[in-house]
N, CA and C of each residue as an Amber inpcrd file, in Angstrom:
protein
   645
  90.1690000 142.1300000 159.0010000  89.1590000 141.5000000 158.1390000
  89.0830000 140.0110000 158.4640000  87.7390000 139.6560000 158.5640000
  87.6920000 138.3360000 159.0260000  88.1430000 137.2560000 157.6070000
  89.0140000 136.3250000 158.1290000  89.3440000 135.4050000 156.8500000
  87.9200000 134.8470000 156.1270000  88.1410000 134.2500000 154.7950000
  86.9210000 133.3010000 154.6350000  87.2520000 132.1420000 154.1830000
  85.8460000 131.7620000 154.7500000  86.3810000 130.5220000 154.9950000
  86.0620000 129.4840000 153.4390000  86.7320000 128.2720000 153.0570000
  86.5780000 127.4370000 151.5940000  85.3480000 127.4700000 151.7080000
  84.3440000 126.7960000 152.3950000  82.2220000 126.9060000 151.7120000
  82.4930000 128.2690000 151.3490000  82.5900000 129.3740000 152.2890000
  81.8480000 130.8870000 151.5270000  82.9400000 131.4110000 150.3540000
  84.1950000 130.6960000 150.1130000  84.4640000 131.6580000 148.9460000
  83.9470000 130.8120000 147.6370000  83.6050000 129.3490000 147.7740000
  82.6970000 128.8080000 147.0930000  81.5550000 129.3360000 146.5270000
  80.5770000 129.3200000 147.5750000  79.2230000 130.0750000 147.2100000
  79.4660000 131.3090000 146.4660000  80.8440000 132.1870000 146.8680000
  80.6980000 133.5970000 146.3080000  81.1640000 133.2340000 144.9590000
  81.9800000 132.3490000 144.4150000  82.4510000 132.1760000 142.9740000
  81.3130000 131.7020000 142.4100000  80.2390000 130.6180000 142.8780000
  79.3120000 130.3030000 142.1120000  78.5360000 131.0170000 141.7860000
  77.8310000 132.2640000 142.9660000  77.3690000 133.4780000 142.8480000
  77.7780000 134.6300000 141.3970000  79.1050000 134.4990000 141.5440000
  79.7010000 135.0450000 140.3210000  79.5290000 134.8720000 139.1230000
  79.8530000 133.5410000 138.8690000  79.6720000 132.3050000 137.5480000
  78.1720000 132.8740000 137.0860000  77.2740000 132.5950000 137.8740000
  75.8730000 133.2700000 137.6440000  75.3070000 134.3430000 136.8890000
  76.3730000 135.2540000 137.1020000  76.2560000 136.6670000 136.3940000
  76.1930000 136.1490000 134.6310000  75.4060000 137.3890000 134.3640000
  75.2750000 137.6950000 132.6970000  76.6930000 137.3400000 131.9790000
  77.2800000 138.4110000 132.4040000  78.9760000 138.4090000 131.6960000
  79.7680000 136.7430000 131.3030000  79.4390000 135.9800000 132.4870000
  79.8150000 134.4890000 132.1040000  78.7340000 133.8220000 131.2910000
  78.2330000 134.3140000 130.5780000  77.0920000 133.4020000 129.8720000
  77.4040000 132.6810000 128.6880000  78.2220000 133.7160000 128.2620000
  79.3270000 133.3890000 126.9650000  80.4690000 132.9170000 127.0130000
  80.3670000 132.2480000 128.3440000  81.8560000 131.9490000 128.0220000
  82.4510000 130.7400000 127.5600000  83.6280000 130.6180000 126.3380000
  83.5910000 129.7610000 125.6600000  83.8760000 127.9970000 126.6950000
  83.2440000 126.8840000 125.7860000  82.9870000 125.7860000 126.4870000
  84.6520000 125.3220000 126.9050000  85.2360000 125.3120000 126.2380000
  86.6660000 124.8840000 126.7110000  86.8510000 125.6140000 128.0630000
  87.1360000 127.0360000 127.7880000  87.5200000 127.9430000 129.0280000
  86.7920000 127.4470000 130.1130000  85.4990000 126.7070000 129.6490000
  84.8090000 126.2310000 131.4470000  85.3090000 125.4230000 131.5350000
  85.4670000 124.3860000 130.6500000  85.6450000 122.8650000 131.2010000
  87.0720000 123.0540000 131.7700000  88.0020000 124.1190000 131.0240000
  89.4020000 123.6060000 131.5810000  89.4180000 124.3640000 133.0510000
  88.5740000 125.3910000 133.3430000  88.2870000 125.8790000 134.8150000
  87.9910000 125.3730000 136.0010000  87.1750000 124.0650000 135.4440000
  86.7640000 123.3340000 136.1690000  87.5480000 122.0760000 136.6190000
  88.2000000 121.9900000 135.8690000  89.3040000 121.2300000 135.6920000
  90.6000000 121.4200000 136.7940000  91.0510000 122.6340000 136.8170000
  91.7030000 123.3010000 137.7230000  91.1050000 123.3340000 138.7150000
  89.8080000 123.7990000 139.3890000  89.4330000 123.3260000 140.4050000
  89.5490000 122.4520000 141.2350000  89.1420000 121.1170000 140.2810000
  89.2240000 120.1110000 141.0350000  90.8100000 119.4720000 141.4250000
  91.3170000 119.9320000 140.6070000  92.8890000 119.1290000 141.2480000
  93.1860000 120.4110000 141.9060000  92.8860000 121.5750000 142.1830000
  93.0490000 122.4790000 143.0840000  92.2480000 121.8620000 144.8400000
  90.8800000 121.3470000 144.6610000  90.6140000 120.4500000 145.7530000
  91.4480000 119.7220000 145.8170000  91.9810000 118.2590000 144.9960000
  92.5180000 117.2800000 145.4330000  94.0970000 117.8990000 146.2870000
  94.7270000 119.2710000 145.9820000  95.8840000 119.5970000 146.4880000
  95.5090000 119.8370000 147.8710000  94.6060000 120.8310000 147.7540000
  93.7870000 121.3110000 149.0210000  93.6380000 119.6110000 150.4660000
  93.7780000 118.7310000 150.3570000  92.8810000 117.3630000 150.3930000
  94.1600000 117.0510000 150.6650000  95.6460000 116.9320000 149.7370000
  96.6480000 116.3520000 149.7120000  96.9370000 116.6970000 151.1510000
  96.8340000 118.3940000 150.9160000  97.7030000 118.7260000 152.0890000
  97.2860000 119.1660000 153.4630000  95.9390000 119.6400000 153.5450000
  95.3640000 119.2630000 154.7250000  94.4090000 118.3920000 154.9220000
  94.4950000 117.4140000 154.3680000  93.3710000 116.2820000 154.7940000
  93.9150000 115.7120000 155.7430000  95.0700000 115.9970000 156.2580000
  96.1670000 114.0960000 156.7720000  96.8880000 113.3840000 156.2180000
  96.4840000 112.3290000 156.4700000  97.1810000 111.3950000 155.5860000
  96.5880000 110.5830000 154.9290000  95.3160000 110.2040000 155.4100000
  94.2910000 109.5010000 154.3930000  93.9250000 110.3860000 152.8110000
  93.7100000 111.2710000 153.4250000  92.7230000 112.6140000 152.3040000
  94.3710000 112.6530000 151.3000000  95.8330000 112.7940000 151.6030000
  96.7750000 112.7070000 151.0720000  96.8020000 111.4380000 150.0650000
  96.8990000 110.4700000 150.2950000  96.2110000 109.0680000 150.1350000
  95.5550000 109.2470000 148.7120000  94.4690000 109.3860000 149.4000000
  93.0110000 109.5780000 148.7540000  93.4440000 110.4620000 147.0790000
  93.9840000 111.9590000 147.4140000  94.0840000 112.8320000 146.3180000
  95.1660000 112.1550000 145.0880000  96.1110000 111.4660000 146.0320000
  97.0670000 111.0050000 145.4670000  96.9200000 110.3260000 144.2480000
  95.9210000 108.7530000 145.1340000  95.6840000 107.9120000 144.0560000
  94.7620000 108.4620000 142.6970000  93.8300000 109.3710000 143.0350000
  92.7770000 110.1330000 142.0500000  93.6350000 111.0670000 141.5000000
  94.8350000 111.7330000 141.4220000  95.5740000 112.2280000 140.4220000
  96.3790000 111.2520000 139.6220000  97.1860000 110.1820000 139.7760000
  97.2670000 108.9540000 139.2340000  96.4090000 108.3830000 138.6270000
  95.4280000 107.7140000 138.9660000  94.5740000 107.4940000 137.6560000
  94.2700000 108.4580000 136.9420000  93.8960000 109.5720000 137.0610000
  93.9310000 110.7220000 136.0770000  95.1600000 110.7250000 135.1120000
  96.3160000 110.8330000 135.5690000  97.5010000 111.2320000 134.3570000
  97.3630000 109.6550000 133.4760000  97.2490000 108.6370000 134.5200000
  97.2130000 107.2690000 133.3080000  96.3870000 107.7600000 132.3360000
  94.8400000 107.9330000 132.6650000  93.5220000 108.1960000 132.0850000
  93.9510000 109.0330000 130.7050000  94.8380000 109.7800000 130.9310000
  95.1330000 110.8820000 129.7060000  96.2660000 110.2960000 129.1650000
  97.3960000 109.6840000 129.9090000  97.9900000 109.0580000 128.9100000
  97.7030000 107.5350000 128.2930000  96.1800000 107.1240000 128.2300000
  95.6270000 105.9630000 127.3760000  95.1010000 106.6320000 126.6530000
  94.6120000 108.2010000 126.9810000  93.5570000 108.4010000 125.9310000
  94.4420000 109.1710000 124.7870000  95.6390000 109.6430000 124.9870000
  96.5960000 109.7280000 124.0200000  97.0550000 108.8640000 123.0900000
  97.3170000 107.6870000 124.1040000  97.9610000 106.7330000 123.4150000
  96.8880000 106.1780000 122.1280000  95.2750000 105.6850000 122.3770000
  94.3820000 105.5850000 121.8880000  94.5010000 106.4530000 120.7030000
  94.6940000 107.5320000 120.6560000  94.2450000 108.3510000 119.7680000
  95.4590000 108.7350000 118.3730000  96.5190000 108.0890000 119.3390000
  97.5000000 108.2410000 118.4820000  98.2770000 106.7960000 117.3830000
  97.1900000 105.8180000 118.1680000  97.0450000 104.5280000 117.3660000
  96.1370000 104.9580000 116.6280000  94.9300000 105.2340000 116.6420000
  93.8710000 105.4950000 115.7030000  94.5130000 106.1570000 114.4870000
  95.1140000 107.2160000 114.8670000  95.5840000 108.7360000 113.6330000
  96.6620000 107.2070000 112.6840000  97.5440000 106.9160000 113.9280000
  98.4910000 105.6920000 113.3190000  97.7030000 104.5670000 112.1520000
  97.0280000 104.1350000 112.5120000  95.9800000 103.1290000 111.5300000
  95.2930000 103.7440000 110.6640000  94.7540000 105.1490000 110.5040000
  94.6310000 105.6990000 109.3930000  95.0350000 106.0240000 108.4750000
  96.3030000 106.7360000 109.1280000  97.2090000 106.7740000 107.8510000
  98.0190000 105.6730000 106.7820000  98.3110000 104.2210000 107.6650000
  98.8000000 103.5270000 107.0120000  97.2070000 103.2330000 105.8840000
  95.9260000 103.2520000 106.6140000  95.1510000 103.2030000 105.5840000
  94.9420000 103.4470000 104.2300000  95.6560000 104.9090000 104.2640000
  95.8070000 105.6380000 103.6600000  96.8230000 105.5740000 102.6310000
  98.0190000 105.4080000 103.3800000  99.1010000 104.8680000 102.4790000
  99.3810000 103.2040000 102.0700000  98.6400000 102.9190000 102.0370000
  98.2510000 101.0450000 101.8350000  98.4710000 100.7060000 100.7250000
  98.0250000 101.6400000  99.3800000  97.9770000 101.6630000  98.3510000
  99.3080000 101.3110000  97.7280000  99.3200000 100.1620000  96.9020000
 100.4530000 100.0310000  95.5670000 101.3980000 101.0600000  95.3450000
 100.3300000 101.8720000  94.9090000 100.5470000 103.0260000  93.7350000
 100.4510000 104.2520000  94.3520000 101.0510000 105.0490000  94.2480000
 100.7180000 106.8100000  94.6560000  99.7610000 107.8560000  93.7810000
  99.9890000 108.5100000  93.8350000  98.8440000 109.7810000  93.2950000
  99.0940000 109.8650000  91.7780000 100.8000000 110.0080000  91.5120000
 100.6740000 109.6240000  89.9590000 101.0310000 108.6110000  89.2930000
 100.3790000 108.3620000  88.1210000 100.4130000 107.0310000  87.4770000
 101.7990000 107.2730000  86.8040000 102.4500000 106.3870000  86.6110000
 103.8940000 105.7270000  86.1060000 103.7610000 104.5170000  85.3490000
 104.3340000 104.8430000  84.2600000 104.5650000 103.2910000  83.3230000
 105.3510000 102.4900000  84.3050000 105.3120000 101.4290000  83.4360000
 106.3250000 100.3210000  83.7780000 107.6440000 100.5710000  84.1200000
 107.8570000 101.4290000  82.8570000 109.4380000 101.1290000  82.1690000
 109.8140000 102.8570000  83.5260000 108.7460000 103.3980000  83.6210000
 109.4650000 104.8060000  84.6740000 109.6850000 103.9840000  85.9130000
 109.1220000 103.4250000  86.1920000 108.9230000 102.8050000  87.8390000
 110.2200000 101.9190000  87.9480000 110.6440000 101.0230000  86.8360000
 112.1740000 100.5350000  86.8080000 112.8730000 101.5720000  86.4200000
 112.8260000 102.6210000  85.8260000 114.2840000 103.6810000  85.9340000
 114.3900000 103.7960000  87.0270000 113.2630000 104.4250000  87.9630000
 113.2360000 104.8420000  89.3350000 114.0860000 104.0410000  89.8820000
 113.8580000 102.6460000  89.7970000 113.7540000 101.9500000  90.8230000
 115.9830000 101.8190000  90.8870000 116.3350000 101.8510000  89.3960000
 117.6180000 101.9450000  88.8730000 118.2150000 102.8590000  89.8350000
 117.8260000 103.7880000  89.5370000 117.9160000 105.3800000  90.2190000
 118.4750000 105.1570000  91.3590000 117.6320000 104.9690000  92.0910000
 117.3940000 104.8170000  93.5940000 118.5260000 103.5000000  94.0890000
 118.7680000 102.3990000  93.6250000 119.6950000 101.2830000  93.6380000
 120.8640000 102.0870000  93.4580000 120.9950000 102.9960000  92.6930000
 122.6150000 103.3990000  92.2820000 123.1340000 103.9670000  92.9010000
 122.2830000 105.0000000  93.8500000 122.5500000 105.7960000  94.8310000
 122.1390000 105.0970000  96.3220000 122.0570000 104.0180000  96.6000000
 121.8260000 103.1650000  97.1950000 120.8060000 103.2670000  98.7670000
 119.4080000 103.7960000  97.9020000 118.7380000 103.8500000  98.4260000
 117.5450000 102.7680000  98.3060000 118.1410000 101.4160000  98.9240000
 117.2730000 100.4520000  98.4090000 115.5310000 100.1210000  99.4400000
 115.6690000 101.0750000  99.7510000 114.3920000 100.8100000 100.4970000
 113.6300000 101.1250000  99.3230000 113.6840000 102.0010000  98.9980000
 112.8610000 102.6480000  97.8480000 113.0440000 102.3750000  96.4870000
 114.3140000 101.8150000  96.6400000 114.1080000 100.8630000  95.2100000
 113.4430000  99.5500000  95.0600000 113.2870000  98.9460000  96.3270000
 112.6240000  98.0340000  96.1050000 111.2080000  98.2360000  95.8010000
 110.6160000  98.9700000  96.6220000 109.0970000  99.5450000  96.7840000
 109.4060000  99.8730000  94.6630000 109.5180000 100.9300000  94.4390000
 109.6720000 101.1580000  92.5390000 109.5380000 100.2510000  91.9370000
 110.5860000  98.7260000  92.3620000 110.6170000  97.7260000  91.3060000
 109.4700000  97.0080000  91.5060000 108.8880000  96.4650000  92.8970000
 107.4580000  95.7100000  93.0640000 106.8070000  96.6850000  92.1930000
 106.6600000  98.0040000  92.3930000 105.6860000  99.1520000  91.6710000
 106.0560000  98.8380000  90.1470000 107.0140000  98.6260000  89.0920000
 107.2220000  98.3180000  87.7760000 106.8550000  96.6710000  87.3840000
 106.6980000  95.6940000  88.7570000 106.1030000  94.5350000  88.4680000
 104.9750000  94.5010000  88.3180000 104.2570000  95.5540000  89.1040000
 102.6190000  95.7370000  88.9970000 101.8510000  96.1560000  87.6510000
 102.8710000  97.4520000  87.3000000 102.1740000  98.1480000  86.1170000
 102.3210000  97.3580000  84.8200000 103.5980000  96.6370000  85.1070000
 103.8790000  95.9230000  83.6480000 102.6700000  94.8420000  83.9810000
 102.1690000  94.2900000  84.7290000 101.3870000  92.9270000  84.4040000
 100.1680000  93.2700000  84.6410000  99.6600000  94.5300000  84.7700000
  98.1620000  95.5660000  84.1050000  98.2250000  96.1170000  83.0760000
  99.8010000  96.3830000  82.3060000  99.9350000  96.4530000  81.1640000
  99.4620000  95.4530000  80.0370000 100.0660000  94.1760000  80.4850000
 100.0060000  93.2650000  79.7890000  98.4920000  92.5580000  80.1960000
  97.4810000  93.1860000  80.4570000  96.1540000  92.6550000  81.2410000
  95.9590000  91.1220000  81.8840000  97.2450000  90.8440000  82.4330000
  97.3610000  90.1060000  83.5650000  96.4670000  90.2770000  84.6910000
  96.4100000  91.2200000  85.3300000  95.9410000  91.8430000  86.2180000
  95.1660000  92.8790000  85.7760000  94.0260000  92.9670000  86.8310000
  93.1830000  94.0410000  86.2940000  94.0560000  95.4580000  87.4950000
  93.7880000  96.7810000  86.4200000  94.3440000  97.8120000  87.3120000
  93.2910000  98.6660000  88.2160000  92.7970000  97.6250000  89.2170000
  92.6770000  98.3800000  90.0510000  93.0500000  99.3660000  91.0080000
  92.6520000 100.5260000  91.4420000  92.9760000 101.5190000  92.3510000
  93.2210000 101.3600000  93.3880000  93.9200000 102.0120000  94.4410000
  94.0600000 101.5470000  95.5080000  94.3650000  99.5160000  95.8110000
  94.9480000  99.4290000  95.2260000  95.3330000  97.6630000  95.2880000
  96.6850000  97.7840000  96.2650000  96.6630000  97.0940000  97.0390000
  98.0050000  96.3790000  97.8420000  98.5180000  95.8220000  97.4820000
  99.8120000  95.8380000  98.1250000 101.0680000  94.2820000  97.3650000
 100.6410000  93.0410000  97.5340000  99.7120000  92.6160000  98.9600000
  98.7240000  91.1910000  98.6960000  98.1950000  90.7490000  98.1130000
  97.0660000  91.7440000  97.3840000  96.2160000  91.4430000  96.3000000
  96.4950000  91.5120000  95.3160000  97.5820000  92.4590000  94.8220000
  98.1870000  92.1690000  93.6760000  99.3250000  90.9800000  93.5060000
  99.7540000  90.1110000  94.6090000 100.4680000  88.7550000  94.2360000
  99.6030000  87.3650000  93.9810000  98.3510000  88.1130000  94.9730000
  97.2410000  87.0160000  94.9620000  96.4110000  86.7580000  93.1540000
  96.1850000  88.2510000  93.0430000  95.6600000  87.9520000  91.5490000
  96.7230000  87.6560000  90.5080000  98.2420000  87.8370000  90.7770000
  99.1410000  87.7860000  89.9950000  99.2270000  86.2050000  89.9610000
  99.2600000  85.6770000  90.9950000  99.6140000  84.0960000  91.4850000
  98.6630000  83.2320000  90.5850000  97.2320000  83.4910000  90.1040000
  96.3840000  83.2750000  89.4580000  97.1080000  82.8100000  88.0280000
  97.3290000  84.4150000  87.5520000  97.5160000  84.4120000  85.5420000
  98.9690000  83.4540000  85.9930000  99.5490000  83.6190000  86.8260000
 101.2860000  82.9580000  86.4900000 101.4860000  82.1160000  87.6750000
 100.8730000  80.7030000  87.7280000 101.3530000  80.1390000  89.3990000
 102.3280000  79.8690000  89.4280000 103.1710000  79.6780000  88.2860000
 104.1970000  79.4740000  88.6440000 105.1210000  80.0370000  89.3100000
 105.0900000  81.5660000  89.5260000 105.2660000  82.5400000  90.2310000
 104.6600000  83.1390000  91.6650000 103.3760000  82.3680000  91.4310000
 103.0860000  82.9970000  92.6440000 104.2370000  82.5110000  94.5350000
 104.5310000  81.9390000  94.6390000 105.6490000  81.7410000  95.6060000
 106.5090000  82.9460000  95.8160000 106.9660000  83.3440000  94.3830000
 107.7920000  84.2800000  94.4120000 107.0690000  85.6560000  95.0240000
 105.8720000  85.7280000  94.3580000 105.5990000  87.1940000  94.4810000
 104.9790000  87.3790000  95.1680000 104.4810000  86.3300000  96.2680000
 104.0220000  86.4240000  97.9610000 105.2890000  86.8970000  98.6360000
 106.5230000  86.8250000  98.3500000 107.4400000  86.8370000  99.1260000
 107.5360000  88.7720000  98.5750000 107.3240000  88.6340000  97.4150000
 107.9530000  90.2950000  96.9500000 106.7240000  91.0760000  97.5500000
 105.5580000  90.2780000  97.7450000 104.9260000  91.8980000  98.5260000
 104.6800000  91.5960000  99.7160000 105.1990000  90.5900000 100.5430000
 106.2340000  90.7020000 102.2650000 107.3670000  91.6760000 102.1140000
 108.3980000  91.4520000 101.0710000 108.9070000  92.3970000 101.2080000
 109.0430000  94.0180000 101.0840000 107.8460000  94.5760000 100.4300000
 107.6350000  95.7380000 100.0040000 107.0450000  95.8440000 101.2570000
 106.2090000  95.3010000 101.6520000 105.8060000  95.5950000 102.6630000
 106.4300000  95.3100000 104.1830000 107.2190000  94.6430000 104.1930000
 108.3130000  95.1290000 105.1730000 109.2560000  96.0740000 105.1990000
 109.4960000  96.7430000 104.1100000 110.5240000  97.9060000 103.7640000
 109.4220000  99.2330000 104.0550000 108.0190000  99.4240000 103.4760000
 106.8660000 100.1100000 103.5800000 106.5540000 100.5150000 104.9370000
 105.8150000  99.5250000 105.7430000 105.3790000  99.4960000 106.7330000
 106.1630000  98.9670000 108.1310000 106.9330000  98.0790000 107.9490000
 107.2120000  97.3660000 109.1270000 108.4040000  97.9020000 109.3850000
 109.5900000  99.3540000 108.9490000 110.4940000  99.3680000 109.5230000
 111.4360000  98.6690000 109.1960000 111.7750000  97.8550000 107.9660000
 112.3370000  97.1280000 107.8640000 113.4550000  97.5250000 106.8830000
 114.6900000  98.1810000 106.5230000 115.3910000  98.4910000 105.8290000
 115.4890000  97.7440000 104.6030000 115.7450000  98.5170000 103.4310000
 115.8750000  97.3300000 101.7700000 117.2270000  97.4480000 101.6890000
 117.3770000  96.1160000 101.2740000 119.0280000  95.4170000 100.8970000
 119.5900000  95.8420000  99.5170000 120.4200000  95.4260000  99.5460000
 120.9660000  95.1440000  97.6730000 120.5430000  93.7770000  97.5620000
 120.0950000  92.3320000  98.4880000 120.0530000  91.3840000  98.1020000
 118.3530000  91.3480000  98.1010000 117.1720000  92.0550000  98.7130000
 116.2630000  92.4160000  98.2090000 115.9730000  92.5050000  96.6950000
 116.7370000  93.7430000  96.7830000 116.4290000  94.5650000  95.3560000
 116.7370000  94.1440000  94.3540000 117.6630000  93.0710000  94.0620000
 118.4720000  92.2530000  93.6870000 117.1410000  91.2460000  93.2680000
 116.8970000  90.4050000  94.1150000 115.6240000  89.1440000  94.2990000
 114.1890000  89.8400000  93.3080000 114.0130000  91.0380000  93.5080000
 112.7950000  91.9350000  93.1730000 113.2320000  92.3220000  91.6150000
 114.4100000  92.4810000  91.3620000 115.1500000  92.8090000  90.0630000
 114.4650000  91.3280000  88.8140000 115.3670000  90.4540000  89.8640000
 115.1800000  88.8080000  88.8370000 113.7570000  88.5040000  88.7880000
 112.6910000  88.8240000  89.6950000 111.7330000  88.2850000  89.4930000
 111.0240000  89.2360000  88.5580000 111.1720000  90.5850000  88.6740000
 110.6180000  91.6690000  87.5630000 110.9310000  91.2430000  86.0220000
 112.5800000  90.9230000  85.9730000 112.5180000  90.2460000  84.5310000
 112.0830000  89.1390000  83.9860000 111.9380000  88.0810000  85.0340000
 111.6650000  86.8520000  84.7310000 110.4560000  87.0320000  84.2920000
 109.2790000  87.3040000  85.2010000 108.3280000  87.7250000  85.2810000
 107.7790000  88.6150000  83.4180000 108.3510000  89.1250000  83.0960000
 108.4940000  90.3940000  81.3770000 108.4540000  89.0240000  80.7330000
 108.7550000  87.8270000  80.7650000 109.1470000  86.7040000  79.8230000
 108.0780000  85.8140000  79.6670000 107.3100000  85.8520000  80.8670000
 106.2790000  84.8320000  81.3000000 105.1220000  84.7750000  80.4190000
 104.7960000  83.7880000  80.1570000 103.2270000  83.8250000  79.4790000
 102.1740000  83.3260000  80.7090000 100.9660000  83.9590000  80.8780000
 100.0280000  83.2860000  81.3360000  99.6670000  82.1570000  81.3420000
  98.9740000  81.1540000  82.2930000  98.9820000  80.1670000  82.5610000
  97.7210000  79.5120000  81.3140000  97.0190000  80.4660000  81.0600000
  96.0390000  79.7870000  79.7480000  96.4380000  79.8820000  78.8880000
  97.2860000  80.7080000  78.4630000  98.0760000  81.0320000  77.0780000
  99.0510000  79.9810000  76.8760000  99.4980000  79.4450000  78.0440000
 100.4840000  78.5740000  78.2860000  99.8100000  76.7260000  77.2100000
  98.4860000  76.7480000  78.4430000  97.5930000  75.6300000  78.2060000
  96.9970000  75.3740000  76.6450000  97.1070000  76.8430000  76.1550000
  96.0370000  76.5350000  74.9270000  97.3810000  76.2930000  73.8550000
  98.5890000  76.8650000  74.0330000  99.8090000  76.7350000  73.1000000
 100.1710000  75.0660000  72.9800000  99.8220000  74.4400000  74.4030000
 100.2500000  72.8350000  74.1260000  99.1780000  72.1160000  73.7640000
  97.9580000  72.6900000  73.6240000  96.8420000  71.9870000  73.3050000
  96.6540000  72.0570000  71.6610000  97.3670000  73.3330000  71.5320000
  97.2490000  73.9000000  69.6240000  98.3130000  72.5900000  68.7400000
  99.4340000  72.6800000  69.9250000 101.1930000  71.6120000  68.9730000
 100.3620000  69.9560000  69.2600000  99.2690000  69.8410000  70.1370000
  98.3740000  68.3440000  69.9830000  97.7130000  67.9400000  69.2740000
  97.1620000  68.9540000  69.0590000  96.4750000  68.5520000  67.5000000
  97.0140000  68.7670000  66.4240000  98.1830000  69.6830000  66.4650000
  99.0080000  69.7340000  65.1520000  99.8880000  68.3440000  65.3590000
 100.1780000  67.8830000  66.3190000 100.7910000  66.4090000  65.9320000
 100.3120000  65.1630000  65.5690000  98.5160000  65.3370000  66.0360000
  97.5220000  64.6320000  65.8880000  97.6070000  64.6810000  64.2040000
  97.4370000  65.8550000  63.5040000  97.0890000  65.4970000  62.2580000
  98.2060000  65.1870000  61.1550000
């Protein structure tokens, strides 16, 4: 039997492809067929081209595996940035008082899991000062925006509680393990914080003892 040669077993597969029976066939199954093909040429190319066509296949399978491992990488930053999107939020799915979010946070310190106690106690600084309508309770709020609007009703605090939602959010997001001297720092400012009066409440109390000394 005479061999055949790569053009005619070409033509005869395309000939094939042609038929009814492939009409349906699902889009993946082609593309990944085709797919095989072609690095089936570039082998074909590797190994009897010479040494150029070797060359040649070489470098075009190399950029290929990069090509797929950027478009991985791409895709697996994307999924990555969504989810922290996702988990960005203060607060989780269920609402917690104040006073649960510091048991937790107790909890979790005793058994000395302070990553997560810290995250609880920022979380019992939040609810208590939307409790106390310090803060409005918005949904989905971050530890930024909630030190930023906190920094507002209490400046005197705000220093502090830029630093407490760096740190929640370095224990959160950045990989960053929670201390006992964290949780500790997040502890004093949670109580201090329970004591505080607002900064107008503050203003109108020394403005009330001025005119009571006035008269």
């Amino acid at each position: 039997m005479t061999p055949i040669g790569r053009d005619e077993a070409a033509r005869r597969a395309a000939d094939e492809l042609l038929k009814p029976a492939y009409e349906q066939e699902p889009l993946l199954d082609r593309i990944w067929r085709h797919v095989q093909q072609f690095l089936g040429d570039l082998m074909d190319a590797a190994t009897g081209g010479g040494t150029a066509g070797g060359v040649i296949a070489a470098v075009v399978i190399t950029l290929l595996v990069l090509t797929v491992i950027v478009l991985v990488g791409w895709q697996l930053r994307r999924t990555s940035r969504r989810n922290a999107g996702a988990a960005a939020a203060l607060f989780g799915e269920r609402a917690m008082s104040a006073a649960e979010h510091r048991q937790a946070a107790a909890d979790l310190a005793a058994q000395g899991r302070y990553t997560e106690a810290v995250q609880e106690r920022l979380r019992a600084i939040a609810r208590d000062l939307e409790e106390r309508a310090l803060v409005d309770g918005l949904p989905g709020r971050t530890a930024d925006e909630l030190s930023a609007e906190a920094g507002l009703a209490l400046p005197a605090f705000a220093g502090e509680l830029a630093a407490a939602a760096r740190s929640f959010d370095d224990v959160t997001y950045g990989g960053v393990p929670g201390t006992r001297a964290a949780y500790d720092a997040m502890t004093s400012l949670d109580e201090r914080l329970r004591a505080a009066r607002p900064a107008a409440l503050t203003g109108e109390a020394a403005a009330a003892g001025a005119q009571g000394g006035a008269a």
